[in-house]
C-alpha positions as CSV (number, residue, x, y, z in Angstrom):
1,X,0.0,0.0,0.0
2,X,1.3,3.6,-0.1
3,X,-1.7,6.2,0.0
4,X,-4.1,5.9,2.8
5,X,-7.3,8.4,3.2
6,X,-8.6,7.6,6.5
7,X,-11.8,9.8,7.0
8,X,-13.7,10.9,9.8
9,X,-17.0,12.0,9.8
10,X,-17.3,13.8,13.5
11,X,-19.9,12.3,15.0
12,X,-21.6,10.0,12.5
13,X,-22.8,7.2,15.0
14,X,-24.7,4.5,14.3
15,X,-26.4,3.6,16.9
16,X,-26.2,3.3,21.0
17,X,-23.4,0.9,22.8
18,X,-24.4,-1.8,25.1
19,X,-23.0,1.1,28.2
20,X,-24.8,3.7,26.3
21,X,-27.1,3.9,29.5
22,X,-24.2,4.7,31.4
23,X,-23.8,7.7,29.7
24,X,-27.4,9.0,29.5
25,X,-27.6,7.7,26.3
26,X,-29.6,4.9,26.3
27,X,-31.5,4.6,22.9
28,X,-29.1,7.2,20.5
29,X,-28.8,6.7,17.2
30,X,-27.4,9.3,15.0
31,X,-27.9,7.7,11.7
32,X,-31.6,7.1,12.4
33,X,-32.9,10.5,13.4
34,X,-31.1,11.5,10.5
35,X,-32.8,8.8,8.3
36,X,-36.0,9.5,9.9
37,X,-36.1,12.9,8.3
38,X,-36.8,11.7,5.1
39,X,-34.3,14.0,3.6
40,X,-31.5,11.7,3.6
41,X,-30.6,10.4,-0.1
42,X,-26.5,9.1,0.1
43,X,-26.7,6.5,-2.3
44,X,-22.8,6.2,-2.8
45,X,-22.5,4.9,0.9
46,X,-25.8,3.3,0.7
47,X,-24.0,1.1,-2.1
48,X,-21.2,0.4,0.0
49,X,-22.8,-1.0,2.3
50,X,-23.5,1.6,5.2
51,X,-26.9,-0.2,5.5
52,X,-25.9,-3.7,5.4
53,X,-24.3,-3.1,8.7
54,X,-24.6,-4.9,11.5
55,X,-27.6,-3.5,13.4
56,X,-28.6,-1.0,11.0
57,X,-32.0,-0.6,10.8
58,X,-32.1,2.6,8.6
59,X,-32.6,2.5,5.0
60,X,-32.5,-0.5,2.0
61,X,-29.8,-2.5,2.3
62,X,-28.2,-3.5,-0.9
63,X,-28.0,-6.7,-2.6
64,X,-24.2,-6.4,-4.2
65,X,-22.1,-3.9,-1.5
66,X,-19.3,-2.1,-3.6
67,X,-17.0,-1.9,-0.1
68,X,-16.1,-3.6,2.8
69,X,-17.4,-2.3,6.1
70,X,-17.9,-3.2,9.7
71,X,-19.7,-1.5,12.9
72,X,-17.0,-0.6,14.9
73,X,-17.5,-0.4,19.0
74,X,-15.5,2.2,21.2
75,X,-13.3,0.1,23.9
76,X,-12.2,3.4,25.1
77,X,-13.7,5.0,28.4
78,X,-15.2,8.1,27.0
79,X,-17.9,10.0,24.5
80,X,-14.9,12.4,23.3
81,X,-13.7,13.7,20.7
82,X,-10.2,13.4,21.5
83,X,-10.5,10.2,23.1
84,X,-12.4,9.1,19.9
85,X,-9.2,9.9,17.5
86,X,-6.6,8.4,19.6
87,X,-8.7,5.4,19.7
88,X,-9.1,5.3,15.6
89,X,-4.9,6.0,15.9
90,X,-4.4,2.8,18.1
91,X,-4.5,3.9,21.5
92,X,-7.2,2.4,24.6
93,X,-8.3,4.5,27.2
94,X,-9.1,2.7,30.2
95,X,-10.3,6.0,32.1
96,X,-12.2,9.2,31.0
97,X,-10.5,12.4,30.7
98,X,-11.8,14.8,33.3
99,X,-15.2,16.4,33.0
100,X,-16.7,19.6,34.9
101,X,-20.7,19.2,35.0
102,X,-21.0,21.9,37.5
103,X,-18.6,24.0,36.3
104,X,-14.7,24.8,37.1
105,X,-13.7,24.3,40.5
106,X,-12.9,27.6,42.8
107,X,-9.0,26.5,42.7
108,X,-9.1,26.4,38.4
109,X,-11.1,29.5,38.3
110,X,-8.7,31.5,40.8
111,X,-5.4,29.8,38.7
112,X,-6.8,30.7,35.4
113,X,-8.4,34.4,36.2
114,X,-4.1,35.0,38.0
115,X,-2.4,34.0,34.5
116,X,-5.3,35.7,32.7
117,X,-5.3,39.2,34.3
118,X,-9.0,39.1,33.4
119,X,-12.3,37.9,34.9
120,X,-13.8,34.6,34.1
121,X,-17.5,34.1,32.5
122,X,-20.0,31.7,33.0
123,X,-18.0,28.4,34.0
124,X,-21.2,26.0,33.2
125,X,-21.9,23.4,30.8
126,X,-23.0,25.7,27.6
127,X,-24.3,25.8,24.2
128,X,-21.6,27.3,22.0
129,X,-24.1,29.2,20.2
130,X,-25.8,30.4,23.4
131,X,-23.3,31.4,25.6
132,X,-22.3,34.4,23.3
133,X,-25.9,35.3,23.3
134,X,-26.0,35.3,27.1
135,X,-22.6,36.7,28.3
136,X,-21.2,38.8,25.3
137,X,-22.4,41.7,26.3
138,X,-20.9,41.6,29.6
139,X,-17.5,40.3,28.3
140,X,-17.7,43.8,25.9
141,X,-18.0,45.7,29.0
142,X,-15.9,43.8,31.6
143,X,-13.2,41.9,29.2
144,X,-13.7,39.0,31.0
145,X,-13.5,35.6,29.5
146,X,-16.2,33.3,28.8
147,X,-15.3,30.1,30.0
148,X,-17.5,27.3,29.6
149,X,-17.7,23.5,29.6
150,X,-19.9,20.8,28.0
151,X,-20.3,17.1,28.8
152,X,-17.0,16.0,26.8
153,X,-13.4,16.6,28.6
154,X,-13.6,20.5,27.3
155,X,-12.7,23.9,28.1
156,X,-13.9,26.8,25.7
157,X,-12.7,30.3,25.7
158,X,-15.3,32.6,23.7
159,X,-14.1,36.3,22.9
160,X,-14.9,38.9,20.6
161,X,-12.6,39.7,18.0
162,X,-12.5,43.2,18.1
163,X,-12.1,43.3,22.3
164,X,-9.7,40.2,21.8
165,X,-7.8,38.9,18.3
166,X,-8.0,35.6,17.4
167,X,-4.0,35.6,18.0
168,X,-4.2,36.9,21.8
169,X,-7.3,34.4,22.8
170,X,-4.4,31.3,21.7
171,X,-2.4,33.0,23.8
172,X,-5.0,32.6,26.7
173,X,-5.7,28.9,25.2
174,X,-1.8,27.8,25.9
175,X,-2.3,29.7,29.8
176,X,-5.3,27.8,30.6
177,X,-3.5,24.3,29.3
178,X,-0.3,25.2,31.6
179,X,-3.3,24.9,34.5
180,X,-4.9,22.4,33.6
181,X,-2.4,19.6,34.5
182,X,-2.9,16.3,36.9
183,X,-5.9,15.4,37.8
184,X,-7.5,18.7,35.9
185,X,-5.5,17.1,32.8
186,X,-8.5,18.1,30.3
187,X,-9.0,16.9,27.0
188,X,-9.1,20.0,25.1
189,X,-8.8,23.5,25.4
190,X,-10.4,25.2,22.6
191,X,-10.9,29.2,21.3
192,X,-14.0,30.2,20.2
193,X,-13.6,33.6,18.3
194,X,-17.1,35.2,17.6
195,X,-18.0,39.0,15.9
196,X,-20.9,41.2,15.1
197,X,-23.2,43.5,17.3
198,X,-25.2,42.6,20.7
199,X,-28.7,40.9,19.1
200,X,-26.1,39.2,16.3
201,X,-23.4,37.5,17.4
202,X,-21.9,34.9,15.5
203,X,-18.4,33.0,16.0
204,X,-15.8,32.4,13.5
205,X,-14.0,30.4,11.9
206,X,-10.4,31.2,13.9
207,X,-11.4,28.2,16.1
208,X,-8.4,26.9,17.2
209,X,-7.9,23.7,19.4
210,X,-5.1,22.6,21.8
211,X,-5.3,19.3,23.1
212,X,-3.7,16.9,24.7
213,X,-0.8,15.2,23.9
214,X,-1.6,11.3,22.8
215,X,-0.3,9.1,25.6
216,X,1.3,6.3,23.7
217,X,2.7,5.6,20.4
218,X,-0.2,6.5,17.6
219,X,-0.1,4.3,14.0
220,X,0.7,8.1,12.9
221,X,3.7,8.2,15.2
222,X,4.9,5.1,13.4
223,X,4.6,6.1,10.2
224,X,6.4,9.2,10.8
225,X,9.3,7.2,11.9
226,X,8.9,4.8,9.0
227,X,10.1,7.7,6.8
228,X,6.9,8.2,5.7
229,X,4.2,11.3,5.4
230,X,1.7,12.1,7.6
231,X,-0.8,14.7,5.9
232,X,-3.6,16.1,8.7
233,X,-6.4,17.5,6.7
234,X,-9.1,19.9,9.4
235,X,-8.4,19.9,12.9
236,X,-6.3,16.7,13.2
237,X,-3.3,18.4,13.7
238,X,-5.1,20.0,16.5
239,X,-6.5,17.0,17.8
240,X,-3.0,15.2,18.2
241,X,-1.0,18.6,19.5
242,X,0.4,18.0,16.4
243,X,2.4,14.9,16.8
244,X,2.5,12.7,13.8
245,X,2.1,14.9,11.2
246,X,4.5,15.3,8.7
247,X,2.0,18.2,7.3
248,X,-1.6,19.9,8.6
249,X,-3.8,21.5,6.4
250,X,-6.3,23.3,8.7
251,X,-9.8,24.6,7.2
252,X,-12.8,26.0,7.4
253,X,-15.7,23.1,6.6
254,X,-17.0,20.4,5.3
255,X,-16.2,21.2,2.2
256,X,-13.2,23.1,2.2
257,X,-12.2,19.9,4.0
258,X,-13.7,17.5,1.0
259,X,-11.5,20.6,-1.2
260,X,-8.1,19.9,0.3
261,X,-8.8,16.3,0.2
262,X,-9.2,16.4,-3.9
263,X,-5.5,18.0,-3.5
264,X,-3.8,15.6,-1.6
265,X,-5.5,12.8,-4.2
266,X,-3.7,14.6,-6.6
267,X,-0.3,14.4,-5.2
268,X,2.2,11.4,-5.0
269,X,2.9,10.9,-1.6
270,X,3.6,7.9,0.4
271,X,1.9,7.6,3.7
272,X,-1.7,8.6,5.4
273,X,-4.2,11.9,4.9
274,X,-6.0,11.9,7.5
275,X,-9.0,14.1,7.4
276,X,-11.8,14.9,10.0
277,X,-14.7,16.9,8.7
278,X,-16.1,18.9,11.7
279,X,-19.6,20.1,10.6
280,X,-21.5,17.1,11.0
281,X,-20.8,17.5,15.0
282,X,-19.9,21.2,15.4
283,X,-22.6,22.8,13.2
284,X,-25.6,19.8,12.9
285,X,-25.1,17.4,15.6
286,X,-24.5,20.1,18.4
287,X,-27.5,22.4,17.6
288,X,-29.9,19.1,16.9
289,X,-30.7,20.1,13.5
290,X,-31.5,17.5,11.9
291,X,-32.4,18.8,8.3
292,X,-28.5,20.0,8.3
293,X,-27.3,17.0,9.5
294,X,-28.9,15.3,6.7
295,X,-28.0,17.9,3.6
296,X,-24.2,17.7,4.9
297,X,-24.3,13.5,4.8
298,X,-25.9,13.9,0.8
299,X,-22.8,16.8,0.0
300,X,-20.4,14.1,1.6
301,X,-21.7,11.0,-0.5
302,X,-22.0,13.3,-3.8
303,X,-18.3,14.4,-3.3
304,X,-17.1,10.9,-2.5
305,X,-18.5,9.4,-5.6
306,X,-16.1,11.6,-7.6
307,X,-13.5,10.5,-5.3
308,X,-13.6,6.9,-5.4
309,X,-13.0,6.9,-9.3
310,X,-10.0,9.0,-7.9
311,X,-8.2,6.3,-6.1
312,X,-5.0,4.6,-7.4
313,X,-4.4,0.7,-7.9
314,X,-1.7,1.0,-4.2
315,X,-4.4,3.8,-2.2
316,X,-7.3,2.6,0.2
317,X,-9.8,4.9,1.9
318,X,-10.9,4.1,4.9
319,X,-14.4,6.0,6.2
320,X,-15.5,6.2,10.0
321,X,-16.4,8.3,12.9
322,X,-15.2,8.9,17.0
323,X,-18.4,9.1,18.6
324,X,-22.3,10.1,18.0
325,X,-24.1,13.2,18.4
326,X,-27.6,12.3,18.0
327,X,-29.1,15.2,16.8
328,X,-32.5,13.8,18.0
329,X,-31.4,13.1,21.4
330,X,-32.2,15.0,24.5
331,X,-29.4,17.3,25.1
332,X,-26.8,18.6,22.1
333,X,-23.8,17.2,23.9
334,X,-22.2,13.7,22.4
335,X,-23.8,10.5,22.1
336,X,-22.3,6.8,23.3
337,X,-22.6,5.0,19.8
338,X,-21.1,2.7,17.5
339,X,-19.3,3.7,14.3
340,X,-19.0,3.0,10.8
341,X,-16.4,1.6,9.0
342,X,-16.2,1.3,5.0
343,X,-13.0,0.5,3.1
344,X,-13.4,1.1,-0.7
345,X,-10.3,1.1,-3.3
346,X,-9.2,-1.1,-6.2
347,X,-7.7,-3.8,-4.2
348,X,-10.8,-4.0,-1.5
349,X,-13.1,-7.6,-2.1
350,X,-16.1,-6.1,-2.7
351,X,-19.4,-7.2,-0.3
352,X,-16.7,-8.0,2.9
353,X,-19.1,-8.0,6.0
354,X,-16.8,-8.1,9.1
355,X,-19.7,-7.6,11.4
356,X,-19.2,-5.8,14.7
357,X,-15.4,-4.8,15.6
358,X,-14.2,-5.0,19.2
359,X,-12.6,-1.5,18.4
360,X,-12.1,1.5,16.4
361,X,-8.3,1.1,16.8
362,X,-8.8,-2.1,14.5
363,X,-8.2,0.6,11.8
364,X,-4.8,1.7,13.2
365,X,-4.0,-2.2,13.5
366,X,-5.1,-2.2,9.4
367,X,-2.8,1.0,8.4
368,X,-0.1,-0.2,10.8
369,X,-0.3,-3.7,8.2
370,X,-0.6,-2.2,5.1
371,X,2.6,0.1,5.5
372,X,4.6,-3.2,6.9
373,X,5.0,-1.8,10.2
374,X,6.0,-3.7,13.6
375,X,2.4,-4.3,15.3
376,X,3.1,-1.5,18.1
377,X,-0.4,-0.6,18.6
378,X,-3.9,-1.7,19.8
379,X,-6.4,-3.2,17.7
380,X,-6.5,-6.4,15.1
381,X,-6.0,-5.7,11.8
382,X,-8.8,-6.5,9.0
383,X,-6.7,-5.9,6.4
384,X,-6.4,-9.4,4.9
385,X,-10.0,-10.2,5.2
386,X,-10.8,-6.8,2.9
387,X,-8.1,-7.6,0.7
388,X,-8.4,-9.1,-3.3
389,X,-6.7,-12.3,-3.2
């Protein structure tokens, strides 16, 4: 093998876990409420086999699957975003990063408002969308931050452009991740840049992410090593603190994101593109619209079935997910679910069912195989049992 794709679709779950429950989750199921809709037409992945999945109850199934696939099930302690990568990149985490459903403790709150000069907003579990509404005008006339949380390991720092650039919130991003260590060792640490007037606020796209540093040795890591590129299209660069990649490739949405991908099919490199398209979770999933959720999955499956045709005799493009955000679940925080998993590319057997996967580091197992690497991280590979003999 030499090219890779591996994509992520943020938050495109399939349905709940057996410890869904545990989670509040109980009864999720991304990919249904977005069926449900009737607005959903993706027949590219529907001919893959998306619906012949195990315990997929949405849509027609088809009779002669074009890929391989699999439901893949989070071993992982955690609903997470970062969690969910590290997983797909061959890591297990047996505990949960840190949450804050009441808010920041006094001790964070007086540690961050000391290396922050400035006051600190909110500190609840939020709405991104909302909490602008709610506090901007008070962090116009004050300064101070707003600092909120949701149910995932998170801490968001919202500021107006004009009070704050873009370039002076990182700064306050990389203070607050010098705070949050130990036990308070947080998942991510994100800025959330918004403009306009009081009634109209709206944030940007100057989002920036800093997260925590993978704990173990990632199939990226590896590949690195192997002499090999690493290209990081959207926010993985972010989500890995940028270890691993060769190359990152930031942007702005879905599409921008499907964009840059066309690029890097163009080019000759030798390695993997990994590329996470954010608006599925960020933009549908988290404000439980539905309809959106549903247009963004038909722009997805149009642009992929230009890309497929795309794909060289040595490339294999791998399509998944970290977590769910049911957009017709109570709440508009992330959902406990299983994933999907197709593989599509010249050399994939066609109509490969490999049922339900203990993990979604079986894909970092897969990549690790196809490169020829030393098995260094979690999973089992799948690679032979997708592979033309």
């Amino acid at each position: 093998m030499k090219r890779v794709f591996l994509i992520v679709l943020d938050s495109f779950g399939i349905g709940a876990l057996p410890d869904a429950a545990d989670y509040g989750d109980a009864g999720c199921n991304t990919l249904a409420s977005v069926f449900q809709s009737g607005k959903l037409k993706i027949p590219t992945m529907q001919g893959l086999g998306l619906y012949n999945m195990d315990g997929v109850e949405a849509g027609e199934k088809t009779e002669h699957p074009a890929g391989a696939f699999a439901r893949l099930a989070e071993q992982s302690k955690g609903k997470d975003t970062t969690i969910g990568h590290w997983e797909i990149a061959g890591i297990i985490s047996p505990r949960p990063l840190p949450t804050y459903p009441n808010g920041f403790p006094p001790e964070i709150v007086a540690a961050l408002e000391g290396v922050w000069g400035r006051k600190l907003l909110c500190n609840k579990p939020y709405s991104g969308t909302q909490v602008i509404a709610d506090y901007g005008v008070e962090h116009l006339k004050t300064g101070g931050l707003i600092t909120y949380t949701s149910a995932d390991s998170v801490l968001q720092i919202a500021a107006h452009e004009e009070l704050i650039p873009p370039a002076k919130l990182y700064e306050y991003c990389k203070m607050a991740r010098e705070v949050m260590t130990g036990e308070h060792e947080i998942g991510r640490i994100i800025a959330r840049p918004f403009v306009g007037e009081v009634g109209s606020f709206a944030r940007t796209a100057n989002r920036h992410d800093y997260s925590l540093a993978p704990p173990a040795q990632t199939v990226m890591d590896a590949l690195v090593k192997s002499g090999r590129e690493v290209i990081a299209v959207g926010k993985i660069g972010d989500i890995f603190a940028g270890r691993g990649v060769s190359e990152s490739t930031p942007t702005k949405s879905n599409r921008d994101g499907m964009a840059r991908t066309d690029e890097m099919a163009d080019r000759d490199f030798d390695g993997l593109c990994f590329v996470n398209l954010v608006d599925f979770d960020m933009v549908f999933g988290h404000r439980n619209d539905i309809g959106g959720y549903a247009a963004a999955l038909n722009d997805f499956d149009s642009w992929l079935a230009g890309f497929i045709p795309r794909l060289r005799a040595d490339d294999l493009c791998l399509i998944t997910a970290d977590h769910g955000c049911d957009p017709g679940f109570p709440g508009t925080d992330h959902t406990r679910e299983y994933v999907p998993m197709i593989a599509v590319g010249p050399g994939v057997k066609q109509g490969t069912n490999l049922g339900t996967r203990a993990s979604f580091s079986d894909i970092a197992a897969t990549i690790e195989e196809a490169f020829g690497l030393p098995k260094n991280v979690a999973g089992a590979s799948f690679l032979r049992e997708i592979q033309k003999i």
